[in-house]
C-alpha positions as semicolon CSV with decimal commas, in nm:
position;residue;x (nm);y (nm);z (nm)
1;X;3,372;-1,793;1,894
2;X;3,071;-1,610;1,882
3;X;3,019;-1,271;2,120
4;X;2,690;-1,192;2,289
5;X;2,702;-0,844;2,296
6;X;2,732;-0,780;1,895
7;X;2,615;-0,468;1,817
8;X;2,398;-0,571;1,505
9;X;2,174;-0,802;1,765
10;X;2,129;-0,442;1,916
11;X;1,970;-0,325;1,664
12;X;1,556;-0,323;1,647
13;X;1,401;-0,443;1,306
14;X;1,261;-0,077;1,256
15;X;1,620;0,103;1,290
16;X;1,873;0,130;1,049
17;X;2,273;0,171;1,110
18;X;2,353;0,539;1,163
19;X;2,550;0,572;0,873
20;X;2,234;0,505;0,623
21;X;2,049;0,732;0,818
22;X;2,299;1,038;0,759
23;X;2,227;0,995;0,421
24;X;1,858;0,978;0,358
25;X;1,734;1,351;0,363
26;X;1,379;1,335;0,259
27;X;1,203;1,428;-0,021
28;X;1,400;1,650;-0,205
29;X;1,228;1,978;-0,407
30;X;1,377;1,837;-0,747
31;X;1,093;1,569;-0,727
32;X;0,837;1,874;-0,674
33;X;1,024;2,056;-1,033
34;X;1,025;1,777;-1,208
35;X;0,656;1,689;-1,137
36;X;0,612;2,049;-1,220
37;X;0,766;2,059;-1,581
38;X;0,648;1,710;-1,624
39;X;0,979;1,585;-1,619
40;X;1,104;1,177;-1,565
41;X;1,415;1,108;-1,525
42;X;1,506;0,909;-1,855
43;X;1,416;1,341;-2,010
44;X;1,698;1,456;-1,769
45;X;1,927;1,192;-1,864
46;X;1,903;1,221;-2,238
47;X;1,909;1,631;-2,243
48;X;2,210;1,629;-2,012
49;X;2,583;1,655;-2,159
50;X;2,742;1,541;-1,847
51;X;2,757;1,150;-1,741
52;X;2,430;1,130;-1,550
53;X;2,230;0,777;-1,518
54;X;1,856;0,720;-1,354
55;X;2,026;0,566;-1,070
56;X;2,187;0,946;-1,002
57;X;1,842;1,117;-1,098
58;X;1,628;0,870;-0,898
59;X;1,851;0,889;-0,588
60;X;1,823;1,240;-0,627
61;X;1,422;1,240;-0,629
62;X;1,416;1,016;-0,301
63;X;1,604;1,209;-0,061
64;X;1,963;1,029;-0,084
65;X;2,252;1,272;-0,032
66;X;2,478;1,313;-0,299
67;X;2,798;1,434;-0,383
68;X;2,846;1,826;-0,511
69;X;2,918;1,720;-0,845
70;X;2,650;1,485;-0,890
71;X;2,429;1,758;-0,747
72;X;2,564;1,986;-1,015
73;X;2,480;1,745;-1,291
74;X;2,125;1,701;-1,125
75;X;2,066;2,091;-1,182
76;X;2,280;2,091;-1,535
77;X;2,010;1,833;-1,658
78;X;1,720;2,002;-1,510
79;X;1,780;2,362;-1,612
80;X;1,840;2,189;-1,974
81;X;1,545;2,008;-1,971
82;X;1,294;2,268;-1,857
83;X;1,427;2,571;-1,979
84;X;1,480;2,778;-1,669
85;X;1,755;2,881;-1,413
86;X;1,711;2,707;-1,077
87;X;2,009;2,708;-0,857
88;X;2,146;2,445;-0,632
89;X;1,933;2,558;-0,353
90;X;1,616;2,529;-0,554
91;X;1,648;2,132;-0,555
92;X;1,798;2,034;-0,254
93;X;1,773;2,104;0,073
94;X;2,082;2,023;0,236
């Protein structure tokens, strides 16, 4: 039987379900340090001694919020990679 109130026929084709929302922040400042040191992500993946993939680095870049740990390898890789000492709060901004 099919229900006429269903919330996904609520939805307009511009909004998204709040739950993907939550996690897109925005343009994070890694991007910005990367672009800086003239960093892509494949340099951050092969300099880093941790398990991190583009998919983690990319997602980073773009705004999508991460876990702590993936964060961690994020700034592991970059510090590596460009030879300086950011902290956590230098790349993200949540």
């Amino acid at each position: 039987m099919i229900q006429d109130n269903d919330p996904i026929d609520q939805l307009d084709d511009d909004s998204e379900p709040d739950n993907l929302s939550e996690r897109e922040m925005g343009p994070q400042p890694v991007a910005a340090l990367m672009e800086k040191h003239k960093l892509k992500p494949h340099d951050l993946v092969a300099v880093s001694k941790l398990q991190l993939t583009h998919k983690m680095v990319s997602r980073a870049c773009k705004g999508r919020k991460l876990s702590r740990r993936v964060q961690f390898k994020v700034l592991y890789a970059l510090n590596e990679a460009a030879q300086q000492e950011y902290k956590l709060r230098d790349l993200f901004t949540y």
